[in-house]
Backbone as numpy.savetxt, mean C-alpha at the origin, in Angstrom:
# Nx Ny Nz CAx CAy CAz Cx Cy Cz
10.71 42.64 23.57 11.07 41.79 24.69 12.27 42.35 25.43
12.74 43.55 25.52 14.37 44.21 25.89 13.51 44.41 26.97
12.02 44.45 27.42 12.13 45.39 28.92 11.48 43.83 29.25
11.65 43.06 29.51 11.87 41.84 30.24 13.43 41.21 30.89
13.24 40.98 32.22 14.48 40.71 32.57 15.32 39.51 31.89
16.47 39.43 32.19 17.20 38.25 31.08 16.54 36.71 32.00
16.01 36.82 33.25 16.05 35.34 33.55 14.75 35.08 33.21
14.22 35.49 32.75 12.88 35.56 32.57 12.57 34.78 31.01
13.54 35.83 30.10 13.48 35.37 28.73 14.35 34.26 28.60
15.36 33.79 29.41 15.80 31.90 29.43 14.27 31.09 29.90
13.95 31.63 31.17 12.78 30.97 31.26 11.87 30.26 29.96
11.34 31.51 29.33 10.33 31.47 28.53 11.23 30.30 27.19
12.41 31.19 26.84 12.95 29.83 25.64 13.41 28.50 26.22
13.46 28.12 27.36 13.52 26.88 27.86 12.26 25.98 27.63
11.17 26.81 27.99 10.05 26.34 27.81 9.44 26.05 27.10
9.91 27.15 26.05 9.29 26.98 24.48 9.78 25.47 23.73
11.12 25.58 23.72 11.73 23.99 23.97 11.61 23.23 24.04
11.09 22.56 25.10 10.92 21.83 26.18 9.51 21.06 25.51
8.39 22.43 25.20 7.16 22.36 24.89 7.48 21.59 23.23
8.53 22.01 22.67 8.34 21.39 21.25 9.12 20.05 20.88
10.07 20.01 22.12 10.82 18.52 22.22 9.31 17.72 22.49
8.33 17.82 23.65 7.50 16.96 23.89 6.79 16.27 22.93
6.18 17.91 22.21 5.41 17.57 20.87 6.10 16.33 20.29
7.38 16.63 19.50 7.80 15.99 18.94 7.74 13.85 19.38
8.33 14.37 20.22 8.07 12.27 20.88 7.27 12.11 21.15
6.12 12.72 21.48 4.85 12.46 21.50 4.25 12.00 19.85
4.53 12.66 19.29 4.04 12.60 17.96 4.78 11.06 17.43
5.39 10.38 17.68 6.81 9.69 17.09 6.07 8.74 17.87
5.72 8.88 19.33 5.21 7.45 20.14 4.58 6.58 19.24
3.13 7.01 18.90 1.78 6.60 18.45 1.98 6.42 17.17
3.01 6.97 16.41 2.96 6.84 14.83 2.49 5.38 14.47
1.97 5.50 13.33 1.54 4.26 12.66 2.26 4.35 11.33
3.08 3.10 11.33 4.31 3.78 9.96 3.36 2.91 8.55
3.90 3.74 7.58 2.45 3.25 6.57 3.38 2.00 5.97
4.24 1.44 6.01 4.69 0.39 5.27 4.24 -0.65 6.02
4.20 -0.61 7.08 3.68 -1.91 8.32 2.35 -2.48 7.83
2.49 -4.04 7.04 1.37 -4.33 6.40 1.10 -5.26 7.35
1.61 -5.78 8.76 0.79 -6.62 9.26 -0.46 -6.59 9.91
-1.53 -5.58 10.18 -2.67 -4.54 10.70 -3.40 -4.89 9.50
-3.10 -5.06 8.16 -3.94 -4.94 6.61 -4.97 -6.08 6.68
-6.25 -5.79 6.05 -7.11 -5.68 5.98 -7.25 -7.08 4.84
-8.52 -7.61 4.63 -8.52 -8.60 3.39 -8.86 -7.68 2.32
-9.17 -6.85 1.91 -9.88 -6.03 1.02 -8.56 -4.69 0.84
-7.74 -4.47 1.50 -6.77 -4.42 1.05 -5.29 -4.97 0.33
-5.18 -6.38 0.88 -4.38 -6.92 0.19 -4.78 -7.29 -0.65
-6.01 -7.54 -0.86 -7.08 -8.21 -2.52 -6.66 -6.76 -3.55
-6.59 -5.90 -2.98 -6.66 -5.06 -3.85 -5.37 -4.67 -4.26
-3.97 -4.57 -3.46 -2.86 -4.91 -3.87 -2.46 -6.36 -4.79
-2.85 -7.31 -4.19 -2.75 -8.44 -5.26 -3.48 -8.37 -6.67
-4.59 -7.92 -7.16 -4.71 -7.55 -8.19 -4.50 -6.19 -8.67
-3.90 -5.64 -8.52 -3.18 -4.37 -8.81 -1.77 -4.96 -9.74
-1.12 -5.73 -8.64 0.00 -6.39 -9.20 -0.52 -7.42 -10.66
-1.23 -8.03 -10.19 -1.53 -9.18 -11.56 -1.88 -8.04 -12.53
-2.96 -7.15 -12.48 -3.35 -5.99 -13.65 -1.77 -5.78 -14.51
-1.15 -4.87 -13.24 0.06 -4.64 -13.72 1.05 -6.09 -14.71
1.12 -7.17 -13.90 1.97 -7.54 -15.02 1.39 -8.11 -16.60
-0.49 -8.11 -16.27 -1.12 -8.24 -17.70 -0.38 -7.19 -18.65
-0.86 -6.11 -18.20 -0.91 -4.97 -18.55 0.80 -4.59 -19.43
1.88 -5.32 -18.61 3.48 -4.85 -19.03 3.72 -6.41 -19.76
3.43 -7.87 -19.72 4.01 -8.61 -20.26 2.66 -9.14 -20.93
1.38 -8.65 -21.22 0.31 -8.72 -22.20 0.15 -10.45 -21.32
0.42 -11.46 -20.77 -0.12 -12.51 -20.49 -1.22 -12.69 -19.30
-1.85 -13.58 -18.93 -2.73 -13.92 -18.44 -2.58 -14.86 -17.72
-1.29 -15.16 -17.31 -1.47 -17.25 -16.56 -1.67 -17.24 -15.34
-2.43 -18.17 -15.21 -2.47 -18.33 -13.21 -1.24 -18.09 -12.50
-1.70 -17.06 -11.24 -0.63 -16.64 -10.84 -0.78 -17.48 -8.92
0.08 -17.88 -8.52 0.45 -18.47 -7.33 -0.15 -17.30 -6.27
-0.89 -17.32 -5.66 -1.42 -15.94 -5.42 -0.66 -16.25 -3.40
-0.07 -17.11 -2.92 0.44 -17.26 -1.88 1.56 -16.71 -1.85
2.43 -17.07 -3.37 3.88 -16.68 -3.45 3.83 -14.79 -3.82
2.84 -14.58 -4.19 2.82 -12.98 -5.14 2.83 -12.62 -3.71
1.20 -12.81 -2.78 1.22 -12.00 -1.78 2.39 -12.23 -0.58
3.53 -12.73 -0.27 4.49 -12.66 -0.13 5.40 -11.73 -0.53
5.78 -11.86 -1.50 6.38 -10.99 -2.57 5.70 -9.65 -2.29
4.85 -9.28 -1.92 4.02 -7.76 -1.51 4.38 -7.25 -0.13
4.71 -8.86 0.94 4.95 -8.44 2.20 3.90 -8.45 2.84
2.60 -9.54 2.86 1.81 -9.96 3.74 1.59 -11.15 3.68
1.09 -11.49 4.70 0.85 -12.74 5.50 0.51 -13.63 4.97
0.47 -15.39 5.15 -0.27 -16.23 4.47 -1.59 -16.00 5.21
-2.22 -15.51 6.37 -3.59 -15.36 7.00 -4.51 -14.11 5.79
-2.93 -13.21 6.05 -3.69 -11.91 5.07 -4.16 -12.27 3.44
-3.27 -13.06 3.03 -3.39 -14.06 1.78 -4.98 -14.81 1.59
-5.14 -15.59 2.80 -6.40 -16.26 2.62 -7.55 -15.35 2.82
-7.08 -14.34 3.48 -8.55 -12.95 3.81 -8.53 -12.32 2.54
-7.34 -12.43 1.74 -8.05 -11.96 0.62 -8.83 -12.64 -0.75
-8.34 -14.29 -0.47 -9.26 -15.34 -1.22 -10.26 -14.67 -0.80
-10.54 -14.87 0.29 -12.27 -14.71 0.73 -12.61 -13.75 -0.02
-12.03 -12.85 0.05 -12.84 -11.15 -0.39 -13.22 -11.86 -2.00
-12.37 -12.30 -2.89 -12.20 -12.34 -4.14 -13.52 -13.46 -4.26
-13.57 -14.21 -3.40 -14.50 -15.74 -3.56 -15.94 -14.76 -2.97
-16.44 -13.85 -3.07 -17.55 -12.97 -2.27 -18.65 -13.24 -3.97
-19.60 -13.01 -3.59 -20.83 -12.57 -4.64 -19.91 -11.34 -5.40
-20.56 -11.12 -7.16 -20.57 -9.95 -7.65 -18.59 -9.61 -7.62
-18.06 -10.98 -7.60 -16.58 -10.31 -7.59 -16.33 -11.32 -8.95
-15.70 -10.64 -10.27 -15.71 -10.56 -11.37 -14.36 -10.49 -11.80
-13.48 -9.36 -10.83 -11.99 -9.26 -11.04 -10.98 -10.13 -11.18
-11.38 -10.88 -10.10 -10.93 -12.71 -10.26 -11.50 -13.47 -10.31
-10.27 -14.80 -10.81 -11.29 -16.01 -11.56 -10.17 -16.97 -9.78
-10.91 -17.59 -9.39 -9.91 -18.65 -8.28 -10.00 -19.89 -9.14
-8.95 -20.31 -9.41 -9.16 -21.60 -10.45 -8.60 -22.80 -9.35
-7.51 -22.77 -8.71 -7.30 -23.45 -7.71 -7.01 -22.87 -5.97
-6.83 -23.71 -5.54 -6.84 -23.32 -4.20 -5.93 -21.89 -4.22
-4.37 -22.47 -4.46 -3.42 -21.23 -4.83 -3.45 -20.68 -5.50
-4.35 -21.04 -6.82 -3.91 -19.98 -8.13 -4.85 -19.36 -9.09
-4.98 -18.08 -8.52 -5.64 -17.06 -9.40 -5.47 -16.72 -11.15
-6.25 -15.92 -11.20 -5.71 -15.41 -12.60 -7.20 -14.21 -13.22
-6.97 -13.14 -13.72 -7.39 -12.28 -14.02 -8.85 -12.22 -14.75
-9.96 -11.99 -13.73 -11.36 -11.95 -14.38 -11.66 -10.77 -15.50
-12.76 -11.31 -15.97 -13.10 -10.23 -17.12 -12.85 -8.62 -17.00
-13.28 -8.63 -15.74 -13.49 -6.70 -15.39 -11.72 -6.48 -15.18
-11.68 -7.35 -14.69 -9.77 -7.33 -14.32 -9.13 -6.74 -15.57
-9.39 -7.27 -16.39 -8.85 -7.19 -18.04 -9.14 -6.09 -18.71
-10.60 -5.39 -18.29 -10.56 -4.49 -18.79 -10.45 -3.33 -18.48
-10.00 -2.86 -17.30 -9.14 -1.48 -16.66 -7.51 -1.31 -17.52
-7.72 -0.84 -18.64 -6.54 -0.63 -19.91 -6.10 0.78 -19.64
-4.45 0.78 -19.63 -4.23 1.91 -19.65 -4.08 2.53 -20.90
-3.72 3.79 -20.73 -3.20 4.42 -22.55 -2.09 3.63 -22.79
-2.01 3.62 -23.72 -1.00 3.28 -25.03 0.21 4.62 -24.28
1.84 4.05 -23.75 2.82 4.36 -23.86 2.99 4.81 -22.65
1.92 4.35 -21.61 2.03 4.36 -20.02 2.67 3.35 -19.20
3.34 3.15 -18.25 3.85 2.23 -17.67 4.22 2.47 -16.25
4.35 1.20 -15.82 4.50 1.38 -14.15 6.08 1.69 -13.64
6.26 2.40 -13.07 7.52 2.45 -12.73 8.13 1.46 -11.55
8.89 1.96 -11.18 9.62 0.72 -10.24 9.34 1.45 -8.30
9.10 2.12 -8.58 8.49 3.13 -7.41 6.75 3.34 -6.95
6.28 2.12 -8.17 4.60 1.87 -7.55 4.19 2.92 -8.57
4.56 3.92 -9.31 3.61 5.69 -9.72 3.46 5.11 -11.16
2.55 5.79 -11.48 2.59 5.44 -13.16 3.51 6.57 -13.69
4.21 6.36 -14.61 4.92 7.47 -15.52 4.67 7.07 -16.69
4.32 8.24 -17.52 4.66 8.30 -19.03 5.65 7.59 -19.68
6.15 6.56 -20.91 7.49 6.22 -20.99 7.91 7.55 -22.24
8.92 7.48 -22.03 9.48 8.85 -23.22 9.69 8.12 -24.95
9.29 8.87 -25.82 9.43 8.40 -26.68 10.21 9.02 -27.81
């Protein structure tokens, strides 16, 4: 690039610039940020809400009806998203949950039996980790 004149090569790195500032806020406009659960789906929060109940079978071995208005709260969706996911759970061929009352769920047969290994546990970051022994 030495036999190009100097205004030439400001030109070109201005541009280059210019071209990757755009990219950038362009890219940033439209983002869809993945924590934003108000867009969620009934069949996704059904599936976060029993994820969570699995999980606390699974770490405190009990089973009791769980307030399934107050949990999915506690997750960070909606009371609308809440009742879209009754529905999903109240569908034919759904086994995972039992709806015992209006609010309160509690863990169907198939629910019970997705067991992890022996000395696995959930961490506080959603991942499963190994516990050390």
């Amino acid at each position: 690039m030495d036999y190009l004149p100097l205004w030439l090569k400001v030109v070109l790195w201005i541009s280059v610039g210019a071209t990757l500032v755009y990219a950038f806020v362009s890219s940033r406009r439209y983002k869809t940020w993945v924590n934003d659960k108000t867009n969620a789906g009934g069949k996704y929060v059904a599936s976060k809400i029993l994820s969570q109940m699995q999980d606390k079978f699974f770490l405190e071995g009990t089973d009791d009806p769980v307030d399934v208005y107050q949990l999915g709260g506690q997750l960070g969706f909606s009371t609308e998203q809440v009742r879209a996911a009754l529905s999903e759970f109240q569908k034919d061929e759904q086994i995972d949950v039992v709806i015992i009352t209006e609010r309160h769920v509690k863990l169907g047969i198939r629910g019970q039996m997705m067991r992890r290994p022996e000395g696995w546990s959930r961490s506080n970051n959603g991942g499963t980790v190994k516990k050390k022994t």
